[in-house]
C-alpha positions, 0 to 999 in steps of 0.5 A: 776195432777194440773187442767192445765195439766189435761185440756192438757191432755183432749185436743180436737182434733183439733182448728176446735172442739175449734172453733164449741165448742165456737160458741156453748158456746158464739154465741153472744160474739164477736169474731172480730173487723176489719176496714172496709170502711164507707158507700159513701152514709151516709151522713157524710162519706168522701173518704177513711174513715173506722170504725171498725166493729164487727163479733160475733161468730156465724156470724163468724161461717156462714162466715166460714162454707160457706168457708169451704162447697164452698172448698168442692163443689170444690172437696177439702177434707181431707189433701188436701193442700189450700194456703193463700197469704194474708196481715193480715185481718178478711177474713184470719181468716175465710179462714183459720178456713173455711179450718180447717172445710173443713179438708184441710191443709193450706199452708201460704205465706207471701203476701211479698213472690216474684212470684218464691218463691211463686211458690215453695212453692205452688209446693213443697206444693201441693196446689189445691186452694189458697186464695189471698187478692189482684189481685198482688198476683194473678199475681204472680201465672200467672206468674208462671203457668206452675210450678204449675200443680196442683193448679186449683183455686184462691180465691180473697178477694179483687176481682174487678168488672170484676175478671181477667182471668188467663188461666188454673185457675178458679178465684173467688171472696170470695163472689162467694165461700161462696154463693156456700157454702150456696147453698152446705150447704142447700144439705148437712146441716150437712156437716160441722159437719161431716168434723170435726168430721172425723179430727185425732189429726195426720192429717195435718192441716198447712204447713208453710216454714220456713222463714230461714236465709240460702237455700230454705225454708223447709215445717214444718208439723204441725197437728190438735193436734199442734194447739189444743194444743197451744189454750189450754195451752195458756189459762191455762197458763193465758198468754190469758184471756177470758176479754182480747181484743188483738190487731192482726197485726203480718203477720198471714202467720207466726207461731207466729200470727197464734197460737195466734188464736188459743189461743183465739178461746179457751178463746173466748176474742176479736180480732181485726184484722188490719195487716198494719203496718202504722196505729198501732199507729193510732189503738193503741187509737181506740182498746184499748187493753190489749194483744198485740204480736209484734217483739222486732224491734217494741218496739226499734222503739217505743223507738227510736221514743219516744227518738227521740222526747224528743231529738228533743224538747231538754233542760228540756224536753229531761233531764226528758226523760232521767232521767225517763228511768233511773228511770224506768230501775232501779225501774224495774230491783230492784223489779224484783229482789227482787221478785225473792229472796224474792217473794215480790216486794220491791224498796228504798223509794226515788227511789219509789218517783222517779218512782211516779213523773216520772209516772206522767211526762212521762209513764203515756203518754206512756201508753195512746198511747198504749191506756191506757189498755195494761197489757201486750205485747208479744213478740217474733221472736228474742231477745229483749234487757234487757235494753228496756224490763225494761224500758217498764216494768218501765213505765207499759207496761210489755214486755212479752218476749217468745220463740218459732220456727215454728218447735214448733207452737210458743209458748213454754215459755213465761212470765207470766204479773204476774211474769215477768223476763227481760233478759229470755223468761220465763217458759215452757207452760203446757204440754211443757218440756224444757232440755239444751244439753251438749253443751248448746242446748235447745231441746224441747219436747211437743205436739206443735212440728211438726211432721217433715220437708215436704219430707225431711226426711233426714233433719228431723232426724238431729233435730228431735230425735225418743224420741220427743226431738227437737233441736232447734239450740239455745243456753240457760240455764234454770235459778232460778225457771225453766225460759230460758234464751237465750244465741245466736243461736248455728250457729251464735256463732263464734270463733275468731282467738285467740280462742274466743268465741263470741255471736253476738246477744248479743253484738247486743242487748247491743248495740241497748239498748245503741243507740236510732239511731240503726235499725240494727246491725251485728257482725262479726269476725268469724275466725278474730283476732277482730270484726267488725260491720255493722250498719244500723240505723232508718232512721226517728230517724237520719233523725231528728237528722241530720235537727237539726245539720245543715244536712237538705236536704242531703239524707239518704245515705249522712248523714250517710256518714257524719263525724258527724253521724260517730262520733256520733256512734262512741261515742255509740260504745264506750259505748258498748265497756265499757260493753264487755268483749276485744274480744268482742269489735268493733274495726271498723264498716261501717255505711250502705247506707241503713237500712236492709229490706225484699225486699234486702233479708236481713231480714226474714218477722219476721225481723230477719238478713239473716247474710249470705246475709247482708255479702254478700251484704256488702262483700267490705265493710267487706274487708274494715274493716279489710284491712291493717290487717293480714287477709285483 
C-alpha cells in the first residue's frame, strides 16, 4: 500500500479534527491574510485604503471557537442546519469551521441568489440560523419571512451601528455571536472539544444546491467523511503544499472553494482571502501566490485582455504577441508530447531559442502580473480550451485543469504542475476511482461522493448506484497513464437531422481559443439539418476595438449590430470551420445584444450556460437563423 493512500485510509473523521490537529501542530503559523480598512486616525491613512492583515492559527481557533460555542448558547447542536449567504471573505471561513465545531450543517447561498431562491433553499434546508455579509442579504430573508418558519436568527458581519429589526427574527452582529461564545465557553471550556469529539464520519456536515442548468436546485448531501477526504487526498496528491501561499476569491458558496479549504487546513499553507472580483488584478502583485483556482472564463478573459492590448498598441508589438502565443503553444504541446512518449521534455533547438527570446519579450511579464510566483493555477467548473491551457503553459503559468460536480465535493482528477497534459482534467486523486460506461459515462467512485440528493430519493437512485458509483452525466475516455479526458456532457450532446452527432462544448471551446472577442458561445442544432450559434462577446476587448475602427460613441448593442463587428466574426467562424468536421460547422449565427450573465439566469455562479434559458431568451433569434429552411 503506497504512503497516499495509506493516510486516505487513516483519515480523521472530520475537517473539524483537521482543523483542532493543525491549531495543535502550528499555533503560530499563519493561517490567513485578508483585506482589511486602515486605521482613520493613523495618521497617513486616506478614505477608502486597506492592507492586508494576518490571522494565525490559533487567533484563528479563538475566532471559530467563539462561533461555534454562540451557535450552541442559541440551542444549535449536532445536523441541526446554519446558512451562509456571504461574498468570499475571512469571516466566511470562520463561520463555517465555527459551524463544523458546533456539529451543525452548513447550508451555502451564493450572496447572488435573489430572495425567492434564497428562501427555498433555506426552507427545503431547514435552517435555524443564517450568516449574512450584508444588511441586502438580510433583506431578502424579510422579504420572504413567512416561507421560513424555522429560521430564528440572523448573524451580520457587516452590522450597522443600530442592527435593523426583522420581525420574527433575533439579528446579531458576528461580534455580538462570538462575545456570547466566550462567555458559553468560560461555563463550559471544554465544550468545543467534545462537539467535535461527538462528530461521525456519516453525520452531515454541508448542503449545498446545485447550481443546475434546468428546474429547482436539489440539496446535495455531503458528510464530515467527504471533506476529511478531500483535505487529505489534496495534500498527498502534491497538488497543495505546506509552503504554498494560495490566492482564494472563487465564490466560497460553491464546492469548488469550498474543498480548496479543506485542503489547506490539512497542509496548513496561507490563504489569503479577497472574494471581489474587480481587484484580483490589483491582488495578484500584493499576495504573490503560488496556487490559485479560477474557472476557465477567467483565463479567456486574461488572454482576451492581454490580446487586446497588444492589438490596440498595434504594428511591431501586436506581431511579437502573436508570434509568442504561437511559440508558446507550440513549445508547450511539443514538450507535452514528448513527456508523455518518452518521459523527458524535449523540443527542437530553434524552437528552444524561439521560446527564450520570447520569454524575455512577453511571458516573462505575464507572469509578473500573476505576481511573479504562480507554479500553478487550478481550474475548474467548465471546459478550458486546449488552445488557452498551452499558451499559459508556454509562457509559465501552468493551468492545472481538473473535474469534479458538487455531487463529489469537487475534487476528483486534477493535473499535477509536475506533469501536466493540455486537453484532459488529469488523474484520479488517491482514494477516487474513475470508470467510463458503455456509452461513454465517467462514474466515479470514492469517498468525496455524496451521500444522496436532500428528500429526493427517487432522484438519488437515478445517478447513484447501490455500489457507490455515480453517474456524473459527462462523457470521457480515460487516456495514456490513467488521465480523463472530457468529451461534452451527455445531455448537452445533440443529434442532428441527418443523424449527426455533435459535442456543443467542443466546438465552443475551439471557437473561444480561435477568437480573442468571444465572452460566450452556444451551439445548437439539435434536431436541425446544420448548426447554428449565439455568440456573446467581451465587451471591454470589442469595445476597444470598435474606438479604433471608427465606432467610438456607439453602444455595446450598436456596435455589435454593426456590419464590421459581423464581419469581423465572421472571419473567426470561418476559421473554426476549417477545423470541424461538415456537420460541425456554423453555418449562420446572431451576434447578442448583450453578453450572457448571472442576473438574466443565463449563466450559473460557476459561469456555466443555462442552455435551455439562453434558448429561450433568444427563442426569435434562433427561428431567425434557420427561417427560409425546411425547419423554419
Amino acid at each position: 500500500m503506497s504512503s497516499a493512500q495509506s493516510m486516505i485510509e487513516r483519515r480523521p473523521v472530520s475537517v473539524a479534527h483537521l482543523f483542532l490537529s493543525r491549531v495543535e501542530a502550528t499555533p503560530q503559523g499563519e493561517a490567513y491574510r485578508y483585506p482589511a480598512p486602515v486605521d482613520e486616525h493613523a495618521a497617513d491613512s486616506t478614505p477608502g485604503a486597506e492592507q492586508w492583515r494576518s490571522l494565525t492559527w490559533a487567533q484563528t481557533a479563538e475566532r471559530v471557537k467563539a462561533v461555534a460555542a454562540g451557535l450552541m448558547s442559541l440551542g444549535i447542536g449536532a445536523e441541526d442546519r446554519v446558512a451562509l449567504a456571504s461574498a468570499t471573505r475571512v469571516e466566511w471561513v470562520i463561520a463555517d469551521l465555527g459551524n463544523m465545531c458546533a456539529g451543525a450543517a452548513t447550508t451555502t447561498v451564493y450572496p447572488s441568489t435573489n430572495a425567492e431562491e434564497t428562501a427555498f433553499i433555506l426552507a427545503n434546508s431547514g435552517s435555524r440560523a443564517l450568516f449574512v455579509d450584508t444588511v441586502g442579504q438580510l433583506a431578502k430573508v424579510i422579504e420572504q419571512r413567512e416561507q421560513l418558519p424555522e429560521l430564528a436568527t440572523v448573524i451580520l458581519f457587516d452590522a450597522p451601528a443600530e442592527l435593523p429589526e426583522a420581525p420574527g427574527l433575533t439579528v446579531l452582529s458576528l461580534a455580538e455571536l462570538e462575545a456570547a461564545g466566550a462567555a458559553y465557553l468560560a461555563e463550559h471550556p471544554d465544550a468545543i472539544e467534545k462537539s467535535v469529539a461527538a462528530l461521525e464520519r456519516e453525520q452531515l456536515a454541508t448542503l449545498i444546491y446545485t447550481s443546475g442548468t434546468t428546474g429547482r436546485p436539489k440539496g446535495v448531501r455531503l458528510v464530515h467523511d467527504c471533506w476529511a477526504y478531500e483535505g487529505v487526498a489534496q495534500q498527498e496528491s502534491g497538488l497543495l503544499r505546506s509552503d504554498d501561499v494560495q490566492f482564494m476569491w472563487l465564490p466560497l458558496s460553491h464546492v469548488f472553494g469550498k474543498t480548496l479549504i479543506s485542503g489547506q487546513i490539512a497542509t496548513g499553507h496561507v490563504m489569503a482571502v479577497d472574494g471581489r472580483v474587480d481587484r484580483i488584478i490589483h491582488n495578484l502583485p500584493l499576495i504573490r501566490p503560488t496556487l490559485m483556482a479560477s474557472a476557465p472564463r477567467i483565463f479567456e478573459k486574461v488572454y482576451n485582455g492581454i490580446a487586446g492590448k497588444a492589438r490596440a498598441e498595434g504594428g511591431a508589438k501586436y506581431k511579437i504577441f502573436m508570434w509568442a502565443a504561437k511559440v508558446a503553444r507550440e513549445h508547450a504541446r511539443t514538450a507535452q508530447q514528448t513527456r508523455v512518449a518518452t518521459g523527458r521534455e524535449q523540443v527542437p533547438f530553434a524552437l528552444g531559442l524561439q521560446h527564450t527570446l520570447a520569454d524575455k519579450l512577453v511571458y516573462a511579464k505575464i507572469r509578473a502580473a500573476f505576481g511573479g510566483r504562480l507554479r500553478g493555477s487550478v481550474s475548474g467548473s467548465a471546459a478550458l480550451a486546449p488552445e488557452i491551457g498551452y499558451f499559459f503553459l508556454g509562457a509559465g503559468v501552468p493551468i492545472l485543469e481538473g473535474y469534479g460536480l458538487t455531487e463529489t465535493s469537487a475534487g476528483s482528477t486534477v493535473n499535477r504542475a509536475e506533469d501536466v497534459r493540455v486537453g484532459t482534467v488529469g488523474k484520479p486523486l488517491p482514494g477516487t476511482e474513475v470508470r467510463i460506461a458503455e456509452d461513454g459515462e465517467i462514474l466515479l467512485r470514492g469517498p468525496g461522493v455524496m451521500r444522496g440528493y436532500h428528500d429526493l430519493p427517487e432522484q438519488t437512485a437515478e445517478v447513484l448506484e447501490a455500489d457507490g458509483w455515480f453517474h456524473t452525466g459527462d462523457i470521457g475516455e480515460l487516456v495514456q497513464d490513467g488521465y480523463l479526458r472530457i468529451t461534452d456532457r451527455k445531455k448537452d450532446m445533440f443529434k442532428t437531422s441527418g443523424g449527426k452527432y455533435v459535442a456543443p462544448s467542443e466546438v465552443e471551446g475551439k471557437f473561444k481559443a480561435i477568437c480573442p472577442f468571444a465572452s460566450n458561445i452556444l451551439v445548437i442544432g439539435n434536431g436541425r439539418n446544420f448548426c447554428t450559434a449565439l455568440i456573446g462577446l467581451d465587451e471591454p476587448v470589442i469595445m476597444a476595438w470598435a474606438t479604433e475602427h471608427g465606432l467610438a460613441g456607439k453602444s455595446y448593442a450598436e456596435v455589435v449590430a454593426d456590419p464590421q463587428v459581423v464581419a469581423l466574426i465572421d472571419g473567426f467562424v470561418k476559421r473554426l470551420n476549417g477545423e470541424l468536421q461538415r456537420w460541425q460547422t456554423i453555418k449562420k449565427f446572431t451576434l447578442l445584444p448583450r453578453d450572457l450573465d448571472v442576473e438574466h439566469g443565463e449563466l450559473t455562479p460557476s459561469l456555466k450556460i443555462k442552455r435551455p434559458v439562453v434558448e429561450k431568451n433568444y427563442a426569435e433569434a434562433v427561428a431567425g437563423m434557420y427561417a427560409g429552411t425546411n425547419e423554419a
